[in-house]
C-alpha positions in Angstrom: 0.6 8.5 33.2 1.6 5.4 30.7 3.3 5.0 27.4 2.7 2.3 25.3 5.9 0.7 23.5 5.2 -1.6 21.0 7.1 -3.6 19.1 5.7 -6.0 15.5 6.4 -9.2 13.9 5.5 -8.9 9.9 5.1 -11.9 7.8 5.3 -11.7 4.0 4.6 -14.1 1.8 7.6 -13.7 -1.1 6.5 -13.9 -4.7 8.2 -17.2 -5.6 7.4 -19.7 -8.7 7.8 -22.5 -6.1 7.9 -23.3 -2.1 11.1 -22.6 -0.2 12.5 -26.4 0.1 10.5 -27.9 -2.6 9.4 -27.3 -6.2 5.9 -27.8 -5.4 3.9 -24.5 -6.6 4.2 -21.3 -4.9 0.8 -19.9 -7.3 -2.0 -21.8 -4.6 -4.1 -18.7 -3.7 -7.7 -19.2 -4.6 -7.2 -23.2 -5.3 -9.0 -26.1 -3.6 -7.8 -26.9 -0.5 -4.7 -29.3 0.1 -4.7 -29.4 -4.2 -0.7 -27.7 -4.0 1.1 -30.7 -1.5 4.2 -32.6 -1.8 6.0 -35.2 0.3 8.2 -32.3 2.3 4.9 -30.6 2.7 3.5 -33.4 4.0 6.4 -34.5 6.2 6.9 -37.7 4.5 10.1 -39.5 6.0 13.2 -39.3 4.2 12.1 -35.8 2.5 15.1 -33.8 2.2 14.9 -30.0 1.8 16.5 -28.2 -0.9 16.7 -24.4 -0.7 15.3 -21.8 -3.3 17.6 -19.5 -4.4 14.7 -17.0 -5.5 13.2 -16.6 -2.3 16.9 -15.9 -0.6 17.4 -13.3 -3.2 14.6 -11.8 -2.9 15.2 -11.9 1.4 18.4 -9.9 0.5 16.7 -7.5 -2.1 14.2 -6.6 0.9 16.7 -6.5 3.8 18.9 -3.9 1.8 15.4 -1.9 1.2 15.6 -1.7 5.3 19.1 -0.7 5.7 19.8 -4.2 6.8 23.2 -5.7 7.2 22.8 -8.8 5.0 26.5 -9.8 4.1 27.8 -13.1 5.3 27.1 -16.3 6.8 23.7 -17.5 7.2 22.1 -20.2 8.6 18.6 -22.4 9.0 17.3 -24.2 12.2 14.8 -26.5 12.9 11.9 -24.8 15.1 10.1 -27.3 16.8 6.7 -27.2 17.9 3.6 -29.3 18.2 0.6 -28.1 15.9 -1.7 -30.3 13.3 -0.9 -26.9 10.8 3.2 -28.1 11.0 3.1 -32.1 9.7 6.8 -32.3 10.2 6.5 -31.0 14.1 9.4 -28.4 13.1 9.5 -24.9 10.9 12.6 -24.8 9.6 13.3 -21.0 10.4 16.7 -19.1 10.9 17.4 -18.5 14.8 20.9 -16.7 15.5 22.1 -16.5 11.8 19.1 -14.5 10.0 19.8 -13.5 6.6 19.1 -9.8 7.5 19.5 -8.0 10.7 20.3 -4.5 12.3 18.3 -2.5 9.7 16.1 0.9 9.9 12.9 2.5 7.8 12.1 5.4 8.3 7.8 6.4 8.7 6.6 9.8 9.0 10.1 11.1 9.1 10.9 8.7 12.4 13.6 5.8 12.1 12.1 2.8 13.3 14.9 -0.1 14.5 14.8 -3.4 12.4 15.8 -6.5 14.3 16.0 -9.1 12.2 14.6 -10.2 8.7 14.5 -14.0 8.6 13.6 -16.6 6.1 11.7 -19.8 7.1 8.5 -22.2 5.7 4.8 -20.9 6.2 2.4 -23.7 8.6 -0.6 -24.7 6.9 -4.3 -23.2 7.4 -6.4 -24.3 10.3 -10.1 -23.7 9.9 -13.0 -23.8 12.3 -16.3 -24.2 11.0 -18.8 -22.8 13.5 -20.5 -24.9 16.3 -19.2 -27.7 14.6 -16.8 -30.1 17.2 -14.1 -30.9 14.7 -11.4 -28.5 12.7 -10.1 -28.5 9.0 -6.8 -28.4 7.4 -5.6 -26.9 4.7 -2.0 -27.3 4.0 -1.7 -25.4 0.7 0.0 -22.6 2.6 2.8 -25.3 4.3 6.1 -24.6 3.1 5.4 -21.0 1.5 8.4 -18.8 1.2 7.8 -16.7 4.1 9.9 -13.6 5.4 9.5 -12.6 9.0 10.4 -9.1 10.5 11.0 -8.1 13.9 11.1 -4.0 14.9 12.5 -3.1 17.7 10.0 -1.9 20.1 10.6 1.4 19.1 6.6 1.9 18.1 5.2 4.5 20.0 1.1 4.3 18.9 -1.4 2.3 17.4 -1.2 4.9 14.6 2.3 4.8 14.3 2.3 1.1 13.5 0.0 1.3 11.0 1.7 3.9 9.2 4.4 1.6 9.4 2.7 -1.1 8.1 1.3 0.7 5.1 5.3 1.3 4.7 6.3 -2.2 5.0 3.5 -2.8 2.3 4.3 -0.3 -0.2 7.7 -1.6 -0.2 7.2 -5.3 -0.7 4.8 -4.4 -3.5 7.5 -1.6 -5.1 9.9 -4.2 -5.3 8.1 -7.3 -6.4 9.3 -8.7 -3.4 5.7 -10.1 -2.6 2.0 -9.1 -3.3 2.1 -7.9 0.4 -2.1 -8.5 0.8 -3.3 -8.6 4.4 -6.6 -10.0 2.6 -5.0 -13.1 0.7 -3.3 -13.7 3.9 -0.1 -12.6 2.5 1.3 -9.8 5.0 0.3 -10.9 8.3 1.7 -9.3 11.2 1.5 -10.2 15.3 1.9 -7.4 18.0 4.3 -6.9 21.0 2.6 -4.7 23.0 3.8 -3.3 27.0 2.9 -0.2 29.1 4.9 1.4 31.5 5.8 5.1 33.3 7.9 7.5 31.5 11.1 6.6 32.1 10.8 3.4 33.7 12.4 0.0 32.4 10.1 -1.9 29.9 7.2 -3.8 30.9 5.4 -6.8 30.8 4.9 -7.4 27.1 1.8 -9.3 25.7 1.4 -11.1 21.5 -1.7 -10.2 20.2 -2.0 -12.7 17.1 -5.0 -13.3 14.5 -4.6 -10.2 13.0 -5.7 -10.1 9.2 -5.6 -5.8 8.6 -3.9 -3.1 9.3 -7.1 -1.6 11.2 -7.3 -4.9 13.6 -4.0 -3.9 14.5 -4.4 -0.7 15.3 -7.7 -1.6 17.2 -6.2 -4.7 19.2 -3.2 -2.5 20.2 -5.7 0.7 21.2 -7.4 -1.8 23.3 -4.6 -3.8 24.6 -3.0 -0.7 25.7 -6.1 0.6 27.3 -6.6 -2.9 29.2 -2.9 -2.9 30.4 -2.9 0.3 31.8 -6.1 -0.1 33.5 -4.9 -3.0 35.6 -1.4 -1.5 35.9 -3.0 2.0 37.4 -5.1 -0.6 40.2 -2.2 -2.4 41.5 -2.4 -5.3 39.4 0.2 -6.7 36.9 0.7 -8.3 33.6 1.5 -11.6 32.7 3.0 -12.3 29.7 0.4 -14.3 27.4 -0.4 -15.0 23.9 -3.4 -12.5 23.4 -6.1 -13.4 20.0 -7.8 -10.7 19.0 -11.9 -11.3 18.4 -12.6 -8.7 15.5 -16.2 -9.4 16.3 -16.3 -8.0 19.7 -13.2 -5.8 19.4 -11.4 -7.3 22.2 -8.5 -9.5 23.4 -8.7 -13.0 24.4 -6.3 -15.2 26.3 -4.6 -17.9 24.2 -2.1 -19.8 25.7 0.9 -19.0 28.0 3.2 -17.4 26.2 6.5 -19.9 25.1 10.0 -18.5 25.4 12.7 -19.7 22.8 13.9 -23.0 25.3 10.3 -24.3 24.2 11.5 -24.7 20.4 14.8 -26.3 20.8 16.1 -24.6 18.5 19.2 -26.7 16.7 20.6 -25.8 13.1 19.0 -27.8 10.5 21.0 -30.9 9.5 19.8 -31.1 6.4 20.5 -27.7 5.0 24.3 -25.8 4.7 25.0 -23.0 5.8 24.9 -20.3 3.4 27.7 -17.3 2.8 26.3 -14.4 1.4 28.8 -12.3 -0.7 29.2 -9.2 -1.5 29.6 -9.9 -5.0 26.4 -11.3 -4.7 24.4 -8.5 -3.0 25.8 -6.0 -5.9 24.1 -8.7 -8.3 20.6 -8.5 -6.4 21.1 -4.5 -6.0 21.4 -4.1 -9.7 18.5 -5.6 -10.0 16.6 -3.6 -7.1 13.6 -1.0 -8.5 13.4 2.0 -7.1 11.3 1.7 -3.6 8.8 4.2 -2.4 11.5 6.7 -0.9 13.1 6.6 -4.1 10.0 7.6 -5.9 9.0 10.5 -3.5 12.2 12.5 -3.7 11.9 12.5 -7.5 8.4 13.3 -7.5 9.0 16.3 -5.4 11.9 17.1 -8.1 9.5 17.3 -10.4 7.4 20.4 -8.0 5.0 17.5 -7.4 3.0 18.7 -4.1 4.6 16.6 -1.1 1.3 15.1 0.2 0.8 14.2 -3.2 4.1 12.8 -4.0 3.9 10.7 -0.9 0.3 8.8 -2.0 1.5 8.7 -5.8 4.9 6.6 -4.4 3.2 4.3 -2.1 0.9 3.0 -4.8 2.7 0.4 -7.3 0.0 1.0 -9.9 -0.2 4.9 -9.6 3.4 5.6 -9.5 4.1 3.1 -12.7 1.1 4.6 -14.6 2.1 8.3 -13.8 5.9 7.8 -14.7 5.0 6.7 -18.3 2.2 9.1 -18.5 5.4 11.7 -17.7 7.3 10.2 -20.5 5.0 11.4 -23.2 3.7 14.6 -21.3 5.9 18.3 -21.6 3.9 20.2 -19.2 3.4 20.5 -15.6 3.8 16.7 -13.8 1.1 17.8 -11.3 -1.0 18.7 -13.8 -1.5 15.0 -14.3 -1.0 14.2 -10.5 -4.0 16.5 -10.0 -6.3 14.5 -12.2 -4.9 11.0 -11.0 -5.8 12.3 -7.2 -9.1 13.9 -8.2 -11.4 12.7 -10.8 -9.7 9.3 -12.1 -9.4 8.6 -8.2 -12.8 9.4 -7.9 -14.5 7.4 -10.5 -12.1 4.2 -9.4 -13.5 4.6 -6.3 -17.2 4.6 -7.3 -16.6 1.3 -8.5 -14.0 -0.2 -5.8 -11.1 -1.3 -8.8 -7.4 0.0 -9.1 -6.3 1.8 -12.1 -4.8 -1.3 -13.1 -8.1 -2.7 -13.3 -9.8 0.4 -15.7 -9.3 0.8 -19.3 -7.5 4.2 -19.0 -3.9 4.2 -20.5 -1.2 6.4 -19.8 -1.3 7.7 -23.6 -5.0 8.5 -22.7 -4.6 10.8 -19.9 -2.2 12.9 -21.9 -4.3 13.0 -24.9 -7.0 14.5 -22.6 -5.0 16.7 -20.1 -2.9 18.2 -24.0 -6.4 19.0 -25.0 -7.2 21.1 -22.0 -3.8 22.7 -22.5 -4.0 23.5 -26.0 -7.2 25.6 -25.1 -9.0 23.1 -27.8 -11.7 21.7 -24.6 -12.3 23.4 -21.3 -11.7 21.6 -17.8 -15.1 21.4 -17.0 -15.5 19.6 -20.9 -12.6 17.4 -19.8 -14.5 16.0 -16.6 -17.6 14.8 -18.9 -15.7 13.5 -21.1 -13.4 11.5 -18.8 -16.4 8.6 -17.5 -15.9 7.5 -21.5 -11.7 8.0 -21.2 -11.7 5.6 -18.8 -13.9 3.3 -20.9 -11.1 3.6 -23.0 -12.1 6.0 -25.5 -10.0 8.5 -27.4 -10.5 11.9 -26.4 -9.0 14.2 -29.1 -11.5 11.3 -31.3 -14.3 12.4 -29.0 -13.9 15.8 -29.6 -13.8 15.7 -33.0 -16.5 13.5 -33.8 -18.8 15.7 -31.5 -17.1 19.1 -32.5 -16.4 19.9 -28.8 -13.6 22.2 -29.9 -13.6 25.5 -27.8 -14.9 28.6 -29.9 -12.4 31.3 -30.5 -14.2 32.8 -33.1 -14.7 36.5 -31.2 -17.4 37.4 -33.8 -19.8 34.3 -32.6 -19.1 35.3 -29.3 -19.9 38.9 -29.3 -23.2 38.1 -30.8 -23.9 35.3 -27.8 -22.8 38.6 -25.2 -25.2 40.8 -27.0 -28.0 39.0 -26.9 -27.5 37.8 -23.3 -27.1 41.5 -22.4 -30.3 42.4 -24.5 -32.2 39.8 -22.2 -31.0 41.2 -18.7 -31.1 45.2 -18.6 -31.7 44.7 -15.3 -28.6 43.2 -14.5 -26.8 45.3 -17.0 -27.7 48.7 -15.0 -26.5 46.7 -12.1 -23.0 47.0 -13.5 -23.2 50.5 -14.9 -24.2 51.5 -11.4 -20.8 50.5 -10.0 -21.7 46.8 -9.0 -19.1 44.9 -11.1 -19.6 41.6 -9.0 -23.3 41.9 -10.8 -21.1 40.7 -14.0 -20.8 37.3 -12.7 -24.8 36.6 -13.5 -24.3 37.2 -16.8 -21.3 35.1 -17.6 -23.1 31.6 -16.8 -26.2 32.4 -19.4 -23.6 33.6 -22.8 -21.4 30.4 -21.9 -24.9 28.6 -22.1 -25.8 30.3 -25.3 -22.3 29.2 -26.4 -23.2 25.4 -25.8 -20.1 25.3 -23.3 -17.7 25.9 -26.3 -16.3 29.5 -25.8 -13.3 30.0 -24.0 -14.1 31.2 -20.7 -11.3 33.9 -20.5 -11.9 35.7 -24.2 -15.7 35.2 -22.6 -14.5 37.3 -20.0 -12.4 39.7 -21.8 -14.8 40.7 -24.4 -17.9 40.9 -21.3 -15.7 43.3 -19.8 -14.9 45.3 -22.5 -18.3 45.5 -23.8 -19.5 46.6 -20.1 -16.8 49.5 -19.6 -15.3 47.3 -16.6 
């Protein structure tokens, strides 16, 4: 019998106007390739780094979302390695002086240990066009902000680190800290992955890099685990290699050996102080903090929103901002709205793969519709056909009037609808003199026909019941 302990590395891209040591533009996604360069970028000689103060405070905003000790000294150090992606030969990164460390988040309601939360420069982009026998570069991407993020290997299951992923996300994106989108390349994350016996000391462990989603991490780590324990349970053993994962065939690949930290030389960058991190300073970028997803949840379930609920409503940036000023103009129930954000609105974003963001529903229109239902003026099952045309952006309470969908109360019109529905069916009637009440039910659908949908089902059902003896 094996357990698998995993540990991950999470890079995010932080949401800066400009690149960490240079003002060159930090806005490159979607751009031609090497069209957002500068000299540092380039590694010109005598390029000097200068350090962007929104990129550290936005490093200390995140590390105190993760419980991180981030007071005090700080420090950057020159990385160096050997790639065509990293024209000066070096990432300046942080080595034994990160600007966050020691933290914890919890997932599921398990802690998971935060190492460290450093700050350092993004390589460039390396492509390989296929069968061809040369590579591209793109170095657009050199010299990004870039925050990386090392758990302790306190992961217990493929599953476990995505959930913690989707954690990591929804926090980034809560506090503006960075778009966070595996897609865009902007939350990457590498794997640490061992197996061992219960109660034995740690294993082997093997990287497993070139992963660009949450489910190629769960995937590489369900097969990596499966691989490891496989040779482990034959008598063989694990040597500790830099693993790529081939999304294609849904496998591991050998990479390289894997480097230990000798093989960086890692010395403190010359050309860059050291930095000292008050605490007058953190309580400037804590006032400044939005509430993260945690935050959110316990004041959604304040509110007698469903947990489950609360939980998907505060992960989502877009949902949670649209239902709190939805809230601010609604007095009744919050799940009320919850329930049609969840349901139908989810629904028809789905059909169409778009965000809420991305529709032409409003806050103010998802009241209008769900005060209508309220005030008895539309049924629910009006609401739902009018809501394709809500999220068009139309008016609702203009809807109904234009079309006079207002719910009948008028108990005259609808005693005339019940008597002539009753007058049709005498079979049915006898039905429900003889004792079978459930027969009632048949008749309820035709008069709320005859009614053009309009009558309120419960006078409906009242006045049905009266007129029957039930």
């Amino acid at each position: 019998m094996f357990e698998a302990v995993i540990g991950l590395e999470v890079h995010l891209h932080l949401k800066t106007r400009s690149k960490i040591f240079s003002a060159c533009s930090g806005e490159y996604f979607g751009e031609g390739p090497n069209t957002f360069t500068d000299p540092l970028t380039l590694g010109l000689p005598g390029t000097l780094p200068t350090l962007n103060r929104e990129a550290v405070e936005k490093a200390i905003m995140f590390g105190l979302a993760l419980n991180c000790d981030v007071e005090g000294f700080t420090q950057f150090h020159r990385k160096n390695y050997f790639y065509p992606d990293a024209p000066k030969n070096y990432q300046i990164s942080q080595y034994d002086r990160p600007i966050a460390r020691k933290g914890w988040v919890e997932v599921n309601g398990e802690r998971i240990g935060i190492t460290r939360a450093h700050l350092e420069d993004d390589a460039g982009k390396l492509m390989h066009p296929t069968y061809a026998n040369y590579s591209l570069l793109d170095l657009n991407r050199a010299g990004m902000a870039l925050i990386e993020m090392v758990t302790e290997p306190e992961i217990k299951s493929p599953e476990q680190a995505r959930d913690f992923l989707n954690t990591i996300r929804s926090i980034a994106q809560a506090l503006g800290v960075s778009d966070a989108n595996p897609e865009e390349g902007k939350m990457r994350c590498d794997v640490n992955v061992s197996v061992r016996r219960p109660g034995e000391p740690l294993g082997t462990k093997v990287e497993v890099k070139n992963l660009n989603s949450f489910k190629s991490v769960q995937r590489a780590l369900e097969y990596e685990i499966e691989r490891q324990t496989r040779i482990l349970a034959n008598g063989g053993s694990i040597s500790q290699d830099t693993m790529g994962w081939d999304d294609g065939g849904q496998k591991t690949f050998v990479m390289r050996t894997k480097e230990g930290e000798a093989d960086y030389r890692y010395f403190p960058e010359p050309d860059l102080p050291p930095l000292n991190i008050t605490q007058e300073w953190i309580e400037e970028v804590r006032a400044k903090m939005p509430e993260v997803p945690a935050q959110k949840f316990q004041r959604y379930v304040g509110l007698s929103i469903k947990e489950s609920d609360a939980r998907v409503i505060s992960e989502s940036v877009t949902l949670s901002r649209f239902l709190d000023e939805a809230l601010k103009g609604y007095a009744g129930e919050a799940q009320k709205l919850v329930n049609w954000l969840l349901t139908d609105v989810a629904g028809w974003l789905a059909a169409r793969i778009i965000d809420i963001s991305e529709s032409r529903l409003t806050p103010t229109l998802l009241v209008k519709l769900v005060n209508l239902i309220d005030a008895g003026t539309i049924s629910g099952k009006m609401a739902k056909e009018l809501l394709p045309e809500v999220m068009e952006g139309a008016d609702p309470e203009a809807l109904v009037k234009e079309r006079g969908l207002a719910v009948v109360t008028d108990t005259s019109a609808i005693e005339a609808a019940i008597q002539k529905i009753l007058d049709l069916n005498p079979d049915v009637v006898a039905k429900v003199q003889a004792g079978n009440a459930k027969a009632v039910n048949a008749l309820f659908g035709p008069i709320m026909k005859e009614m053009g949908g309009k009558a309120k089902p419960e006078i409906v059902r009242d006045l049905l019941n009266q007129k029957l003896g039930i």
